[in-house]
C-alpha positions, 0 to 999 in steps of 0.5 A: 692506477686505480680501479674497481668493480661494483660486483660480480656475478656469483653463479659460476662460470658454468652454474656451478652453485646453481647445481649445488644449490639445487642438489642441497634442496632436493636433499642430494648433499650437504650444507657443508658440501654446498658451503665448499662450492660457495667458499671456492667460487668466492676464492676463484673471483677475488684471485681472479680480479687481484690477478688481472690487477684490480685495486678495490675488490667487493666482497660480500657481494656473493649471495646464496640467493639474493643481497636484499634477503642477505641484508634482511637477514643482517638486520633480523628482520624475518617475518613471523611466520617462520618461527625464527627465534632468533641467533645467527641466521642459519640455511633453513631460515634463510631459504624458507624466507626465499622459497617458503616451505612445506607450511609457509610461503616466500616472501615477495619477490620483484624486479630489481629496478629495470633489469632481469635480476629479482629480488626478495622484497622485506616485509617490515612494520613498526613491531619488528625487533631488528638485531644483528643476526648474519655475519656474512660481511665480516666473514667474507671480508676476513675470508678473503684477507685470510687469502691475501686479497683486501676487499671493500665489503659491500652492504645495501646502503639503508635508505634503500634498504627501507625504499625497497622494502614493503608494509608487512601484512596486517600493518597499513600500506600509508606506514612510512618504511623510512621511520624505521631508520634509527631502528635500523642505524644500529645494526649498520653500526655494529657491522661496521665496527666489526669490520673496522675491527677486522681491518677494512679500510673502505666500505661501499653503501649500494645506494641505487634507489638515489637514481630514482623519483625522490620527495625532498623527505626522502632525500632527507632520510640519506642526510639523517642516515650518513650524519647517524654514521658519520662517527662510527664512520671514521677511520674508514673510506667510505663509498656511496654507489649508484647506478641504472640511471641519471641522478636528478640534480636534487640526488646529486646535492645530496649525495654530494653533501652526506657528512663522512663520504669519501667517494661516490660511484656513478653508472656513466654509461646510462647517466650520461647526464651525469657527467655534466654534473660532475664537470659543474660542481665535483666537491674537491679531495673526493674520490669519482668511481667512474662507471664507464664499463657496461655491467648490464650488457655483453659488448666489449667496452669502447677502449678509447671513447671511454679513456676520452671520457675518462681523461676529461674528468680526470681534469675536474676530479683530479689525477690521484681521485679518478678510480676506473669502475664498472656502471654497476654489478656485474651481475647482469651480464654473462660469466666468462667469454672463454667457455663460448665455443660455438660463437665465430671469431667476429662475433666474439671480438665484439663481446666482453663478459664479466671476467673481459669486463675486469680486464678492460676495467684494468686497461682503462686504469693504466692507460690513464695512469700513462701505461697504456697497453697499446696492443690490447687497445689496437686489437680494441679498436679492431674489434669496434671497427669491425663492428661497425663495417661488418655486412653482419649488423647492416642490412639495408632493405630492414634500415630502409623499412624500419625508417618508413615507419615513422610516417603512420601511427599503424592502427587497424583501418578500421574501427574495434566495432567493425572488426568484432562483427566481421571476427564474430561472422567468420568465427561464429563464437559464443557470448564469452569463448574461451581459451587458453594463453597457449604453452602446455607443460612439457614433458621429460620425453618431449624436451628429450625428443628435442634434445635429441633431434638438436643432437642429430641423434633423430631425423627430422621425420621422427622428430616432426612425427612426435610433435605432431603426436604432442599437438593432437594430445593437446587438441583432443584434450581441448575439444574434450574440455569444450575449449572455443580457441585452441592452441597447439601448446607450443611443444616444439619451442624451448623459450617464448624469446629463444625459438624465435630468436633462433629464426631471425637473423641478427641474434646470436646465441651462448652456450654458457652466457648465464644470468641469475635471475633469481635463486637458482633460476638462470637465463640465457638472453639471446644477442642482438647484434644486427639488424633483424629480419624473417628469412621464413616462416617460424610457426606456420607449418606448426600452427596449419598442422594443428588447424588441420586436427579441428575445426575450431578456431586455432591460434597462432601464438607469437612472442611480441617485438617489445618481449623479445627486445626486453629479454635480450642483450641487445646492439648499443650502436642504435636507439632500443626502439630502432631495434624494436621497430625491427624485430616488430616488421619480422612479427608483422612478416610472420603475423600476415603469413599465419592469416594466409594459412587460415589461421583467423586468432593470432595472439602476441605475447607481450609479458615483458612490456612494462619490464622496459620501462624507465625508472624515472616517470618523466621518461615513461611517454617516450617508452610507452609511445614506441612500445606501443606502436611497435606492437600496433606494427605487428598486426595492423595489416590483418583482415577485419576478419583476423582476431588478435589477443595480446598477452599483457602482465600488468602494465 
């Protein structure tokens, strides 16, 4: 019976080191008192999954901030500018690199791979002096023996460690981050001397970057890394885990041939091609670490689909060399279902949250070693069926519209050219208007009359009354600057994908379902469970309110089919862009009824679209044709007269 987990979510079940992250940058507590916090969340995640009966725990996934800046720090790779002179990495340094400070800004930060989660990206160049300058694995790893729990310390894998990282300033963007290698190579022999030396008998390398579009040298640089530490090496079980996506079949030769590997994990739930190549050609006496649960969603697992699966490469890898894991990190779901209280009993029998995600981990794990728990898979596979039969999730009249559009490209009727003079007559616009993207900053006093009216502590009078006050504040304030399009400012919304999320049907939505998404920062992704349909308007009333207080041209502001899909946990029992399709239909709805309100300008955010793309660029098509027409969708039944903007970040 083996199982394991790639890692876990390290802000606390209700953000307890949010808050005290926070309290100790605005000065309100000490290191020692945000060191406690870190020390008990660690302790209560290592007990947690020993009692629920994990066998191969992580250690030193915990981070203050983030695992790539905890591996910069390993190495002693802090750009210049923070005057770091070296010693052990300490809070101030650490932090000035994440957040900059009053003289110097942060370093970089971007999107871990295709999921919410950012990372601090390194700056490297050939003059950097890299030295062992954070022991934060080895004091992890001892501090969790020290409480009884054996733990594989976890370290970005170097290879990856180098693609992920960036030329720092004044070095050219042709220099070649891999070259930097056996400079880095000593440093990752250190620590795992270190940890040999403390007593660890396995290692996990994240190597993540296997699963994207790598050049035969590339793929080179993971043979030349592990052959380097195939010595130091001895002595330890050492495991290579991937995740997010398929490997090619090149990755996949390589990774199965890296001198001195004992194991390899593998995301079985977005790889599913994977799997072929595993039954094709496993390499005999090592170890498969199965990712079958979902680290990057909120659905309860498919006990007995993933225990068929399972059973079916116990009987190329071997009995006693199947280890039950995760896909990834647990990082990318929410912490513990049990602090849901306003989700209903159906919609909560559906979901698992990291700490259900350990116990299904677990129950995979003895059922294949033959001590299946057959009530807890009973009430599973109630659970699914419910799912799958529940008036809830199925709405015919949305499946029936949604397979409608697959007939029509939905472009405009009519060309661009057109569209400009009948927009240019009925808005009658200088050469080059101007306008705002549309949210103005809200205030301590509106998010507190929002706050309240939720709490039923105002009517809705009072409430509508004080937004109504914000709108012309916001309006005046516009026609005072000789704005062209004004917006509203969006005093009434709490979150581009939440307030609409909130108004259609199909979501669902936590009190405590945090995810980091960096730092501090944490976000609640409303649930996509069923299918998705506008019962009425959502920004009608607000968006003719404010027309009503100038005689410019107002525009409705929307959030775009693909965003809200993006920021979402979102149903696994259909295509993402079956679901897009949908969410696009109700925008279509919303769209068509701010024309009819006089609402000529109509812009439609859509600042997640690239965030869904693919990792691997043969798949980028496919994404880029939906998402595109899912947004096409959303206005191609307008007038010639009506104006649409779309809000892009680089796509």
């Amino acid at each position: 019976m083996a199982s394991h987990i790639v890692g876990y979510p390290r802000m606390g079940p209700k953000r307890e080191l949010k808050f005290a992250l926070e309290s100790f940058w605005d000065n309100k507590s000490s290191a020692e008192d945000l060191q406690k916090v870190a020390a008990d969340l660690r302790s209560s995640i290592w007990q947690q999954m020993a009692a629920a009966g994990i066998k191969y725990i992580p250690s030193n996934t915990f981070s203050y901030y983030d695992q790539v800046l905890d591996a910069t720090s390993m190495l002693g790779a802090v750009p210049p500018r923070y005057g770091w002179n070296g010693g052990e990495i300490g809070f101030d340094t650490y932090f000035s690199m994440a957040r900059g400070n009053a003289s110097v800004p942060a370093m970089e930060m971007t999107k871990w791979f295709d999921t919410n989660y950012h990372f601090i990206v390194p700056e490297l160049g050939p003059d950097v002096n890299f030295s062992y300058a954070s022991h934060k694995a080895v004091d992890e790893y001892k501090e969790a023996k020290a409480l009884g729990v054996d733990t594989i310390p976890v370290l970005i894998g170097p290879v990856s460690y180098l693609l992920l990282s960036k030329p720092a300033k004044g070095v050219e963007k042709t220099f070649s981050l891999l070259s930097l290698l056996p400079k880095i190579l000593p440093i990752y022999k250190e620590v795992i001397a270190e940890l040999k030396a403390a007593g660890a008998l396995w290692i996990q390398f994240d190597e993540p970057t296997l699963v994207l579009d790598l050049d035969s040298h590339q793929l080179q640089a993971f043979t030349a890394a592990y052959a380097e530490l195939e010595t130091t090496l001895s002595g330890l079980n050492v495991l290579i885990e991937t995740y997010f996506a398929d490997l090619t079949a090149e990755a996949y030769e390589t990774l199965t041939e890296l001198k001195g590997v004992t194991a390899y994990g593998l995301d079985l739930v977005r790889g599913t091609q994977t799997i072929e190549l595993i039954k094709s050609n496993f390499p005999k006496g090592k170890y498969l670490f199965a990712g079958v649960v979902d680290g990057r969603n909120i659905w309860a697992n498919d006990l007995a689909s993933s225990l068929s699966t399972l059973q079916a490469l116990e009987a190329v890898v071997g009995k006693d060399k199947l280890v039950v894991s995760t896909s990834c990190s647990l990082l990318h779901t929410a912490v513990d279902l049990v602090n849901e209280t306003k989700l209903d009993d159906e919609i909560k029998s559906w979901l698992a949250f990291a700490a259900q995600k350990v116990v299904e981990v677990n129950a995979l794990a003895k059922a294949l070693a033959g001590q299946k728990d057959e009530a807890f898979f009973t009430a599973n596979a109630s659970a699914q069926a419910s799912r799958k039969s529940s008036p809830r999730v199925t709405n015919e009249a949305v499946q029936k519209a949604a397979a409608a559009l697959k007939g029509s490209d939905h472009r405009r009727a009519t060309n661009v050219t057109a569209r400009l003079d009948a927009q240019q007559k009925k808005l009658n616009l200088p050469v080059l208007p101007t306008t705002t993207i549309g949210s103005f900053p809200q205030t301590l006093e509106l998010r507190r009359v929002r706050r309240e009216y939720k709490a039923n502590k105002i009517s809705e009078d009072d409430y509508v009354k004080a937004i109504k006050e914000e709108i012309k504040k916001v309006v005046d304030l516009q026609e005072e600057l000789d704005i062209d399009v004004l917006v509203h400012g969006e005093p009434e919304r709490n979150d581009m994908v939440e307030y609409f999320g909130e108004q259609l049907s199909g979501f669902a939505f936590t009190v405590n379902g945090w995810v980091q998404s960096y730092g501090s920062r944490c976000v609640k992704p409303p649930i996509i469970y069923g299918d998705v349909s506008r019962p009425k308007p959502m920004t009608v009333f607000w968006s003719s309110t404010a027309q009503s207080m100038t005689k410019r041209p107002m525009k409705g502001m929307l959030t775009g089919p693909v965003t809200i899909l993006n920021w979402s946990f979102v149903r696994n029992d259909q295509p993402r862009f079956e679901t897009c399709y949908q969410i696009a239909l109700a925008i279509k709805d919303e769209v068509e009824d701010l024309e009819k309100a006089g609402i000529n300008v109509i812009q439609i955010d859509e600042a997640a679209l690239r965030e869904g793309l693919p990792l691997r660029k043969s798949e980028h098509a496919f994404y880029q044709k939906w998402a595109v027409h899912s947004f096409r969708i959303t206005n191609c039944g307008v007038q010639d007269t009506t104006q649409v903007h779309i809000l892009l970040h680089s796509f």
